[in-house]
N, C-alpha and C positions, 0 to 999 in steps of 0.2 A: 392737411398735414404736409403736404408739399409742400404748398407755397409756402409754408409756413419757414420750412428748411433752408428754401430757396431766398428769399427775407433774410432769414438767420444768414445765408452765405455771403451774399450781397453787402449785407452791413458789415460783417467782417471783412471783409474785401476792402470797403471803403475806411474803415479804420485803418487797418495796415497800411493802406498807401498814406493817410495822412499822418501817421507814426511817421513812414518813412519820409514825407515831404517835411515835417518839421525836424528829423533829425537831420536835414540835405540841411535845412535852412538855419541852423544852429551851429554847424561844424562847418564853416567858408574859411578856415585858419588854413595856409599854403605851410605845405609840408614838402622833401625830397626828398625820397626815399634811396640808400645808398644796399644793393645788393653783389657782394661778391666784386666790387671796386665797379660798377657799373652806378653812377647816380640818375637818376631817373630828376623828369622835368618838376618844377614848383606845379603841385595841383592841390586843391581842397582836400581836407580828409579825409569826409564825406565820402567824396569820390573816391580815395585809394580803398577805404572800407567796404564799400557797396561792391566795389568791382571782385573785393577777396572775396566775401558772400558770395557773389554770381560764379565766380571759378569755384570756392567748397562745391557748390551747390550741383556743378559740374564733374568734377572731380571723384566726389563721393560715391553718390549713385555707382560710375565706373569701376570706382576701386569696387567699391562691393559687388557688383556682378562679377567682376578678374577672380574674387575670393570662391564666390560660389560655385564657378564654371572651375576653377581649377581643384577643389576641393570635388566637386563631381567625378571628374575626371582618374583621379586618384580612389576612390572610392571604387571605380567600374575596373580600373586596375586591379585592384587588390582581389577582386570578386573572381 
């Protein structure tokens, strides 16, 4: 039954990156992103995509721990 899971993860794993390698190799359209009058350089889509993905993915997690530590916090107050 392990191995079995371990199989199961493996292959998932290897799907996902080939999602991801063919969605890198479908989206090569240069884009410039303009924020706040700062334009940013010509790069892939792809690229500007994957990179928001990796900041959420960063981000999130953070924000939600900031929630629950403060939301603790206020709780132990209150007590």
């Amino acid at each position: 039954m392990r191995n079995v899971k371990r199989v199961l993860l493996v292959v998932a794993f290897f799907l996902l990156v080939l999602m991801i390698l063919a969605f890198v190799l479908e989206n090569q359209q240069s884009v410039s992103l303009l924020f706040l009058g700062w334009v940013g350089p010509q790069l892939p889509i792809s690229f500007v995509i994957v990179i928001a993905l990796l900041v959420g993915m960063v981000i999130g997690p953070i924000l939600g721990w900031l929630i629950v530590r403060i939301s603790r916090v206020r709780r132990k107050s209150l007590a």
